[in-house]
PLY file of the C-alpha trace (Angstrom):
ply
format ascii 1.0
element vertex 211
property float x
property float y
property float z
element edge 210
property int vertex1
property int vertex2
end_header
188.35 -167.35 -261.99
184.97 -165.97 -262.09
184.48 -162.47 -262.14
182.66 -160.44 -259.04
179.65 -158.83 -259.67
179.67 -155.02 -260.82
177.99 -153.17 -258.16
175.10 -152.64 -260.15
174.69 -155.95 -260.89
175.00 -157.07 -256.91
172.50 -154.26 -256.29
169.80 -156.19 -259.47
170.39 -159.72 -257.42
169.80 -158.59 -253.93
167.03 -156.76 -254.67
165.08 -159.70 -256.49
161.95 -160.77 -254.95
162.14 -162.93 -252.18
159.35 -164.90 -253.39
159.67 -165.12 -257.04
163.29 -164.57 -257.34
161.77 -161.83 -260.00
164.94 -159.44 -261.10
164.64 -155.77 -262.31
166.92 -153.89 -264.18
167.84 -152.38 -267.81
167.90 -154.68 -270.99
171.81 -154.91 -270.58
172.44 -155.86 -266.95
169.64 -158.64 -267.79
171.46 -160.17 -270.16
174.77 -159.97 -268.14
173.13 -161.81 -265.85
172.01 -164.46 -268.06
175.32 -164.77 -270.17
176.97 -165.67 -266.11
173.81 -167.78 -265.39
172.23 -165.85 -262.62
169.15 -165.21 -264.40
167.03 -166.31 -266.76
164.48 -164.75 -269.40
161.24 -166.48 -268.56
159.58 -167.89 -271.82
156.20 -166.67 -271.95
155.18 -162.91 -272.51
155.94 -160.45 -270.72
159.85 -162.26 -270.64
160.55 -161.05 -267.09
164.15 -162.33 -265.95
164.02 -164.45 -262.64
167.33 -165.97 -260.96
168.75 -169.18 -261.53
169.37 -171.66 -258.79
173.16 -169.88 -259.18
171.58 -166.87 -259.01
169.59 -167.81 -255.71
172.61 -169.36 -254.50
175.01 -166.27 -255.11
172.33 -163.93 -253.17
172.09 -166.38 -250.12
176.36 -166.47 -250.10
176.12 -163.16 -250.03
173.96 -162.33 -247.08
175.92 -165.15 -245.44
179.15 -163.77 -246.46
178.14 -160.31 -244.35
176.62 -162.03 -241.02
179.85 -163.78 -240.81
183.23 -162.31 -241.03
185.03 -165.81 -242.45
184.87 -166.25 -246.35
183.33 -169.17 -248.15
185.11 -170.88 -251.09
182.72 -171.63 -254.12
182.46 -175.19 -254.80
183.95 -174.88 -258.61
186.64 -172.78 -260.15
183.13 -171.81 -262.42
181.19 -170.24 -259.59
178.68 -172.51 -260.05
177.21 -174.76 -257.74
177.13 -178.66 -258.43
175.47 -181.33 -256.60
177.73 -184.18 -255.49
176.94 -187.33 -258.06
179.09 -189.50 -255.97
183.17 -190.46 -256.51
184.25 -187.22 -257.07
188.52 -186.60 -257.00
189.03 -185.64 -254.66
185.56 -185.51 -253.24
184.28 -181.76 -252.00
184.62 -180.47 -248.52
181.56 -181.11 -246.03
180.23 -179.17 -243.18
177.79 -176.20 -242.64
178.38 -174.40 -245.70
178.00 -177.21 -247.73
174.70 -177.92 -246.24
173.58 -174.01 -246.72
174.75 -173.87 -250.42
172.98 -177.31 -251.75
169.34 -176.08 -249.44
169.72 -173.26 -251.93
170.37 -174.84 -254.58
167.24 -177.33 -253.92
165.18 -174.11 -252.90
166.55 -172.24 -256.02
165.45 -175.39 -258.40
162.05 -175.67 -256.59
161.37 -171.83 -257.55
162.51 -172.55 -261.18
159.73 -175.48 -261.40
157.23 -173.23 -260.59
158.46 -170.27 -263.09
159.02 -172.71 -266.13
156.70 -175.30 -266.05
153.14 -174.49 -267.94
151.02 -174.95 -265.04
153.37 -173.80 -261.95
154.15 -176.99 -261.11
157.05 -178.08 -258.25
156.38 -181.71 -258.30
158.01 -182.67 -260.60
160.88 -181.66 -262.68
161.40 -178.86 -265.03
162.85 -178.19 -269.01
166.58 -177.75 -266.99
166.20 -180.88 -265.25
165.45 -182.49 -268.62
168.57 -181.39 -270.48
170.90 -181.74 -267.14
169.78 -185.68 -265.65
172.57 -186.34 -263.85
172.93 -182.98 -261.65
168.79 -182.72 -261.33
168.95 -185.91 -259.98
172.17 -185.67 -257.71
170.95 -182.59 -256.47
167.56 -184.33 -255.23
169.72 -187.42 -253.37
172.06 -184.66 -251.37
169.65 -181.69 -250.58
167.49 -184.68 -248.92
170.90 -185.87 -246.97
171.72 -188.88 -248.85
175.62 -189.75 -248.75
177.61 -189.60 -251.96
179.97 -192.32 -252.29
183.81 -191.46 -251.64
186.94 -193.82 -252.48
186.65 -196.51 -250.53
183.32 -195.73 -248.67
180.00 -196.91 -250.23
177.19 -194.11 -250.82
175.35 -193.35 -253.80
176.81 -192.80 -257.54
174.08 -190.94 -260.40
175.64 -191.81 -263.62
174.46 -191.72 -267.56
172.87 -194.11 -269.52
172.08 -195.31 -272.87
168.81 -194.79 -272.62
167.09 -190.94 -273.23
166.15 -189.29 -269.81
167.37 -191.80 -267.92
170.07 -191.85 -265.37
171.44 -194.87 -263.33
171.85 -194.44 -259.36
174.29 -197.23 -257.47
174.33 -197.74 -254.01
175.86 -201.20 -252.43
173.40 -201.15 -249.11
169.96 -202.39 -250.14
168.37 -200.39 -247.95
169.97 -196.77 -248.84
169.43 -197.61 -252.36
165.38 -197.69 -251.61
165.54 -195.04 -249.82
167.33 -193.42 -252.54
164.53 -194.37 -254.39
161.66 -192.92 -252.34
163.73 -189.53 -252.33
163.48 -189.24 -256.13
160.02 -190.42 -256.40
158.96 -187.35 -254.00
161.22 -185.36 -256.13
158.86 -186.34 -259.48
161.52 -189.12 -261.12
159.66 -192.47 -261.93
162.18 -194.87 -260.78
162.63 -198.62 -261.06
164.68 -200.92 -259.39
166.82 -203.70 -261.45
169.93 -206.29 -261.35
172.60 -205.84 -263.39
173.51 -209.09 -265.36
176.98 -209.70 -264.62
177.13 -208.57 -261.14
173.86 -208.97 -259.79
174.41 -205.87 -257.98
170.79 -203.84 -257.41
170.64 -200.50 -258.93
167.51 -197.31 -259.79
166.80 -196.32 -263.13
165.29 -192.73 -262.78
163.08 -190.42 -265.22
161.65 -187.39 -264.82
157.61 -187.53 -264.30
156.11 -185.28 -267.03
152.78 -185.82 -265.46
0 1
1 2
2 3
3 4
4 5
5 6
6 7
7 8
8 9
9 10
10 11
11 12
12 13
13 14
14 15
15 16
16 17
17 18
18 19
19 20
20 21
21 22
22 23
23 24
24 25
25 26
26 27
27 28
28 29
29 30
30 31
31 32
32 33
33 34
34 35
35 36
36 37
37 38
38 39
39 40
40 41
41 42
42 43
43 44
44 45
45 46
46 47
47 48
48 49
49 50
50 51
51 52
52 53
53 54
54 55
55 56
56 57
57 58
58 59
59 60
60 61
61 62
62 63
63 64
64 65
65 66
66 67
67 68
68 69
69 70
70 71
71 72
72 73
73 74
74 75
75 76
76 77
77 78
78 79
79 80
80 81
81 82
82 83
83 84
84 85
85 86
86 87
87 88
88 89
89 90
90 91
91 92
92 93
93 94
94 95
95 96
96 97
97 98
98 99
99 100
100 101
101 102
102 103
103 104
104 105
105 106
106 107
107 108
108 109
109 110
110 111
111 112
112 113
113 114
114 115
115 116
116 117
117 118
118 119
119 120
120 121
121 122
122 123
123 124
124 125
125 126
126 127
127 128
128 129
129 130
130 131
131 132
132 133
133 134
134 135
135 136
136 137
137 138
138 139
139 140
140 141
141 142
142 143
143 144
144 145
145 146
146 147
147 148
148 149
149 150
150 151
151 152
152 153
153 154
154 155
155 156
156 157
157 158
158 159
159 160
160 161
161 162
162 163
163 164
164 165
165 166
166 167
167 168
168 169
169 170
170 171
171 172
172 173
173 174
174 175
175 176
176 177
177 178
178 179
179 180
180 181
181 182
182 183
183 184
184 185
185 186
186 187
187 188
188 189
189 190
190 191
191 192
192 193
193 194
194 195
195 196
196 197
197 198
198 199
199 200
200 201
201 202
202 203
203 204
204 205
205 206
206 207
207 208
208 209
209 210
């Protein structure tokens, strides 16, 4: 089970700005941060520390966690939130809190664009993105409302592929699957839309945009 945050460490994340997500505090409680994956050392001199999406996430569970008396599970044993990618077992709870935690998690990866990408950009996707395909791209399909597929019931499925920074996105109705498609091209993926040879079913193969 994840640890709670030290006081002093709770005090460092709510205390971040609202804007920037910008964290103070001493070398060490940085770092503490980091090593839980809260924060993050920002490149490019002077190496402030800004939150992760977690990190965003965390400080929006807890202001939530004192306007309303109930508790809120995490969604992993980890702490750390991850976007539906569709067949889950068994598949994670909906409702309101579910909703709050991925708009945070969207708003929290918008925020990191800006922060790590050379020119500030948050149209299109960032270094983390890059090296994590299948949760950048989930996350894009269910912050915009998109239905992950559950046994039995169709929705959409982000999976690997063979090919580098690419992922593969199934959804059985034609339609969903190009709206799926518009969702990650706002998002900055370059997506294409192909038949695979033995079933014929229609899928998206998705990239991240570099430009």
């Amino acid at each position: 089970m994840t640890r709670p945050l030290t006081a002093a460490q709770r005090r460092i994340v709510d205390a971040a700005d609202p804007g920037t997500g910008r964290l103070r505090g001493t070398p060490a409680q940085l770092a503490a941060l980091v090593k839980r994956g809260l924060a993050f050392r920002h490149p490019r001199p002077p190496h402030d520390h800004f939150l992760t999406p977690a990190g965003h996430r965390a400080r929006e569970s807890e202001a939530e966690a004192e306007a309303a008396p109930e508790p809120v599970e995490a969604p992993a044993a980890t702490g750390v939130f991850a976007a539906r990618v569709g067949g889950e077992h068994p598949a994670p709870e909906s409702g309101p809190a579910r909703l709050r935690e991925v708009r945070g998690a969207w708003q929290g990866m918008l925020e990191l664009r800006r922060m790590t990408n050379t020119d500030g950009a948050t149209d299109r996707p960032c270094g983390w993105e890059r090296s994590h395909l299948v949760q950048a791209a989930a996350l894009a399909l269910e912050a915009a409302g998109h239905r992950p597929a559950t046994d039995g019931e169709g929705g959409y499925r982000v999976r690997e592929t063979p090919q580098p920074e690419a992922v593969a996105v199934h959804e059985p109705d034609g339609e969903a699957l190009r709206a799926c498609a518009a969702t990650l091209e706002g998002a900055g993926w370059q997506v294409g839309e192909y038949t695979e040879p033995r079933t014929r079913a229609r899928y998206l193969l998705a990239s991240p945009r570099r430009v």
